[in-house]
C-alpha positions as CSV (number, residue, x, y, z in Angstrom):
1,X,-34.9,71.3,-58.8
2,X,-36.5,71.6,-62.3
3,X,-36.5,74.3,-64.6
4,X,-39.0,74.7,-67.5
5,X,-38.0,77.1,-70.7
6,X,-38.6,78.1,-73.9
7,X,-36.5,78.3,-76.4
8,X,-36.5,78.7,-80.0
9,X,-37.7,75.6,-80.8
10,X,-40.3,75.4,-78.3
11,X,-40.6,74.3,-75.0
12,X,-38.6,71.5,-73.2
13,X,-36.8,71.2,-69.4
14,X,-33.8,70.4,-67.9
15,X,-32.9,68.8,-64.5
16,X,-30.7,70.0,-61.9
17,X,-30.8,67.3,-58.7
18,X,-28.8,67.6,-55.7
19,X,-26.2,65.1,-54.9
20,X,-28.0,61.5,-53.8
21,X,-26.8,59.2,-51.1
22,X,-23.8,58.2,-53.4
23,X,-23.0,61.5,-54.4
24,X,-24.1,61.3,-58.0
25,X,-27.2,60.6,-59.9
26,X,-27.5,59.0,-63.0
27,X,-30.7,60.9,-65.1
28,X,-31.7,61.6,-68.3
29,X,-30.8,65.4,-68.5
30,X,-33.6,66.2,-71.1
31,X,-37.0,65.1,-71.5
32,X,-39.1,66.2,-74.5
33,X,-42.7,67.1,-73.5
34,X,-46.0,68.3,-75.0
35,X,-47.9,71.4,-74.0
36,X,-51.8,70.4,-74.3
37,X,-54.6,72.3,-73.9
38,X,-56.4,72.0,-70.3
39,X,-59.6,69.7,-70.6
40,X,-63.0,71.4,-69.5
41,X,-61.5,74.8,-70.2
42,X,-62.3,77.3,-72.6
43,X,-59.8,77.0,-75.2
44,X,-56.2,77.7,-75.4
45,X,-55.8,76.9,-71.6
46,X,-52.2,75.4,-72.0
47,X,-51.2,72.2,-69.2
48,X,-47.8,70.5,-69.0
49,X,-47.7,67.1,-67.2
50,X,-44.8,65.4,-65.9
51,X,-44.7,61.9,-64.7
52,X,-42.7,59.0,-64.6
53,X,-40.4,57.3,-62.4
54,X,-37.5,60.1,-62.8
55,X,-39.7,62.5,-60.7
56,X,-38.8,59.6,-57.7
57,X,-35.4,59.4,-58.7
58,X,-35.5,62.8,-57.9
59,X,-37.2,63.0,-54.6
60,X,-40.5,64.4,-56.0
61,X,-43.2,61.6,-54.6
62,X,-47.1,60.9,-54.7
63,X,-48.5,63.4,-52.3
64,X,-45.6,65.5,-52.1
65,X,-46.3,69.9,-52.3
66,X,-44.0,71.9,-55.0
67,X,-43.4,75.7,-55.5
68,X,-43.4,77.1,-59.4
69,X,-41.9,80.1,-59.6
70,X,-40.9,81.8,-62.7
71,X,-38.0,83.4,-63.7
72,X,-36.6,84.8,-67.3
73,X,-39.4,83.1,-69.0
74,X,-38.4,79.4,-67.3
75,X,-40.5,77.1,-65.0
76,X,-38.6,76.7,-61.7
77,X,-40.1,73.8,-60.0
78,X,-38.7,72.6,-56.7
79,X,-40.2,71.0,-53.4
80,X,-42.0,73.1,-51.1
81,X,-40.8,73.6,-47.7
82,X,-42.7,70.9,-45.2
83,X,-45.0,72.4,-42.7
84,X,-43.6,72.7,-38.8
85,X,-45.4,70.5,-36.8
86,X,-48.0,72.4,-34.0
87,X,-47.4,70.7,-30.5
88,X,-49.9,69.7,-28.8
89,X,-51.5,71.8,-25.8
């Protein structure tokens, strides 16, 4: 899971992963990141990317679906449940 707030000094995120196949996990607890403006927008359309390898790391990967929910003005960001399989008729 990772959850997105503001605070005083403006916006920045902190990471909370689940145990790995070791038991620990051995991340950067803090990344500092920008809030830009959302190209081909009108203006003031704000957009936060995250990339980079720590998204991996953390069992987010290309392709994969996520659910943003927001609670007490933070970001909750987590992976979204996988589909069931329909059998075949």
């Amino acid at each position: 899971m990772i959850v997105l707030g503001m605070t005083v000094k403006g916006p920045s995120f902190a990471i909370m992963p689940t145990a790995g196949k070791r038991g620990h996990m051995k991340q950067k607890s803090t990344h500092n990141l920008k809030v830009y403006e959302a190209p081909g927008w009108t203006r003031d359309i704000p957009r936060i990317n995250l990339q980079g390898k720590w998204l991996d790391a953390l069992g987010y990967h290309v392709g994969d679906h996520v659910l943003v929910s927001v609670q007490e003005n933070r970001l909750i960001i987590e992976p979204a449940p996988v589909p069931e399989a329909v059998p075949a008729k």
